[in-house]
N, C-alpha and C positions, 0 to 999 in steps of 0.2 A: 276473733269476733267479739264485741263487746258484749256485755250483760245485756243490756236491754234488743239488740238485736238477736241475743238468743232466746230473751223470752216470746220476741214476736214474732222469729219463726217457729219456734217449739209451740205457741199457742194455736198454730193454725188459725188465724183470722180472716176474715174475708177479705183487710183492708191490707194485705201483705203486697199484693200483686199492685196495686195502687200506690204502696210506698216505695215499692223496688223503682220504677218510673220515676225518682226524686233524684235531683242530683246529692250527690252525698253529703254534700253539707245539711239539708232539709231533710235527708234520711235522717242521718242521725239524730238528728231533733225528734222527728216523728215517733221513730223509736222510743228514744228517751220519753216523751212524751205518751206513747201507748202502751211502754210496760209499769210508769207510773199507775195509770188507771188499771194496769190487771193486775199491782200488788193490792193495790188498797180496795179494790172490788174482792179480792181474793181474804181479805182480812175479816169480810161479812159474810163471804159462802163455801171458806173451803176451813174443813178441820183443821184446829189450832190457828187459826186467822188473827188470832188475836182482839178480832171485834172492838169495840173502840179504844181499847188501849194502841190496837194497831192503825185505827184509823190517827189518833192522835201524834202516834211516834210518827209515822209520815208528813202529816201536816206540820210538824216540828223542821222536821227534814227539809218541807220545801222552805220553811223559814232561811233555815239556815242557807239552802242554795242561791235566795236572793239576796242572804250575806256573804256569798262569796265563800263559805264554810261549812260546806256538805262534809257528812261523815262514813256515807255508805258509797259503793260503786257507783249504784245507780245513780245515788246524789250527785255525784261527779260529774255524769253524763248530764242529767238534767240541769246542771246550773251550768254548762256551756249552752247548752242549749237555751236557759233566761239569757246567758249574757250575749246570745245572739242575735235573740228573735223576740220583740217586745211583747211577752204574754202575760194580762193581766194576773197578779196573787187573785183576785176574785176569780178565774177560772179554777182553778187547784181546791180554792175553798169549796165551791159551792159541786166539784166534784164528790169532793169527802163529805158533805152536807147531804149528795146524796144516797150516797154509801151508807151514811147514815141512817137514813132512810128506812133500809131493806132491817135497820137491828130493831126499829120499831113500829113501822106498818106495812100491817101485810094483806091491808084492803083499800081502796083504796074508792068513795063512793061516788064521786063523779071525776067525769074526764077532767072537769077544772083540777081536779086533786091529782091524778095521775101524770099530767102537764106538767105540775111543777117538777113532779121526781124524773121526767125524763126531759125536760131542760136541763135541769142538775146532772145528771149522769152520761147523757148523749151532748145535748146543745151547747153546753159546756165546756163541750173538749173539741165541737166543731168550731164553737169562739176561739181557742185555742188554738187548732189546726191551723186557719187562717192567717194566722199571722207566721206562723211557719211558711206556710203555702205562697204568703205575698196578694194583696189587694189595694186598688184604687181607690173604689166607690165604696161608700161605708155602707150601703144598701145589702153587701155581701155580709155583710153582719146577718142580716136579717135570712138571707140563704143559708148560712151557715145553721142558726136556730131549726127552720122549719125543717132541712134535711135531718139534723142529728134527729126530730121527733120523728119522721120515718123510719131511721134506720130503727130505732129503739121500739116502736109498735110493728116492727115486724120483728125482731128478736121475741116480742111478748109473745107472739103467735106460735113460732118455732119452739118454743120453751114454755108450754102452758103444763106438758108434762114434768118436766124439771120442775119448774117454779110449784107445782101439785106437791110434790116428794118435801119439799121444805116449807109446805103450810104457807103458801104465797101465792096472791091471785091477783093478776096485775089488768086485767079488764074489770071495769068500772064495776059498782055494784048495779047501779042504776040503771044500767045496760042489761044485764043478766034481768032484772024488773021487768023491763021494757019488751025484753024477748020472750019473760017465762020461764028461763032456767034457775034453776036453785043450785047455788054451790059446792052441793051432793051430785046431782047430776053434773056439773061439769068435771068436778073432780073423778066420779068415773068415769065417763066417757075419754077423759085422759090415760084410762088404763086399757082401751078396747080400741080394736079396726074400725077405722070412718063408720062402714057400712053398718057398722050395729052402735051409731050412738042415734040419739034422739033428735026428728028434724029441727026440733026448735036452739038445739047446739050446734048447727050448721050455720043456721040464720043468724045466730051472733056472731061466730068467727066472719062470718063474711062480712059484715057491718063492719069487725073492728077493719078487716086488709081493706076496706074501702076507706074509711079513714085513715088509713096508712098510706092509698094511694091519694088521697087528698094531699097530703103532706107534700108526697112525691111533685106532685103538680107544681103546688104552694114554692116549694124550694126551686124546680125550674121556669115557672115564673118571674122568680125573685134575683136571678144573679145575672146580675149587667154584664154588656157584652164586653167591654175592656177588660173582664175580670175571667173571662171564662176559660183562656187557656191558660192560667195561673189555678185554675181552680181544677184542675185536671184531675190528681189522685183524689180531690174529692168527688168529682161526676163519675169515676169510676169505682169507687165504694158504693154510690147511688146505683150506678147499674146492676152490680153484684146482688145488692140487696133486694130491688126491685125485681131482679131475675128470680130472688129464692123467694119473695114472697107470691110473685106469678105461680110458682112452684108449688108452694103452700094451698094456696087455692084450687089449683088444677090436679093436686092429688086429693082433696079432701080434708086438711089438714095432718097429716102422718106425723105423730109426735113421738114414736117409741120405735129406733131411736130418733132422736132430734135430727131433721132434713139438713144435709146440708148438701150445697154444690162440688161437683166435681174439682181436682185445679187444674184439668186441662179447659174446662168449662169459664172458668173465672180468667183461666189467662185468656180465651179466647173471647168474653167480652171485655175485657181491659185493652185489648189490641182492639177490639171495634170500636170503642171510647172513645180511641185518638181523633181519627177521623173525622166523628161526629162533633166533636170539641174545637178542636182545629181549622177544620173546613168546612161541616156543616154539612158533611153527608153520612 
């Protein structure tokens, strides 16, 4: 098994069962391509990460994979994977750009602000994906974008405890304004049962998964019909997420530990995807 297919089955992702569904030559890419993003996300949140010395050696790395002269495994993997599949160096960059991000802000005061850092870190690697994946209509660009903000505002939600532990609060300030919670109240209520946080910490969480389901909308909307069974392993990372963010809402938001779905659950709407993508039922 290669390196990066061990990182993204040892990660447990929600996007596993959606890659597996690739023929192998687009796994392997996607792979290469997904354990990219969880070294150098790993390099800003997990001890000894390296922080931008690490973000920098990788962005080094992909240099050299678009010369043809990777020096690490993974490099290897990922420069068949450039010299496969036409993905822009601006994706990679503006990955790490927003990796970057998370080493120096950790508020973030309106949604225009938070937008950018998850185009960077999500819409990014959905520009990415895509070309992996194979498209007609360049309109799927724009599906690509609005989905990765979904998936990424509902990760926010699933992770407001985590993101609390590392002094990082990725719902707007101006929204917490808006509602009336103060970032003491959110931050405990991060540490207590639904039932005993405060109703006005409800009424934001829900605001933002409505905004997330806006996205969701936004993104199927957005992706032309020629493009749609090409775009498979992405409608079904879309479903996954949408499932857990349903999820989110219907239990109250449970963040400790952080919700996640079953994988008999995920395989069994990954298998319902097809259909719906396919034929339309």
């Amino acid at each position: 098994m290669s390196v990066s297919a061990r990182l993204t089955q040892k990660s447990g992702t929600n996007f596993y069962y959606a890659f597996r569904l690739l023929p192998a030559q687009k796994r392997r890419a996607i792979f290469a391509l997904y354990s990219f993003c969880r070294v150098v996300d790993d390099c800003v949140d997990e001890a000894g990460g390296e922080g931008e010395a690490g973000l920098a050696r990788w962005l080094a790395e992909v240099d050299r994979c678009y010369a043809g002269q990777p020096t690490t495994e993974l490099g290897r993997e990922l420069a068949e994977c450039l010299f496969q599949f036409p993905i822009p160096r601006a994706c990679f960059e503006d990955i790490v750009a927003g990796c970057r991000m998370d080493l120096t802000a950790r508020r973030y005061p309106t949604f225009a602000d938070l937008r950018l850092y998850c185009e960077r870190v999500a819409s990014a690697v959905g520009l990415a994906s895509i070309e992996i994946f194979g498209y007609q209509n360049h309109a799927t660009r724009d599906y690509a974008v609005e989905l990765g903000l979904a998936l990424q505002l509902t990760n926010i939600l699933r992770d407001v405890a985590v993101d609390a532990a590392r002094d990082r609060l990725y719902i707007p300030l101006e929204d917490l304004e808006r509602f009336r919670v103060s970032e003491t109240e959110l931050r405990e209520a991060a540490a207590v049962p639904p039932a005993r946080r405060p109703p006005g910490v409800h009424a934001l969480l829900l605001s933002q998964a409505e905004r997330a389901r806006d996205h969701y909308e936004r993104a199927r909307a957005r992706l032309p019909g020629e493009d749609r069974r090409s775009m498979l392993a992405a409608e079904i990372m879309g479903a996954v997420y949408r499932a857990l963010l349903e999820e989110l809402v219907r239990r109250a938001f449970p963040w400790t530990p952080p919700l996640r779905l079953s994988r008999p659950r995920k395989a069994f709407l990954a298998l319902r995807t097809v259909p719906r993508v396919y034929w339309g039922v």
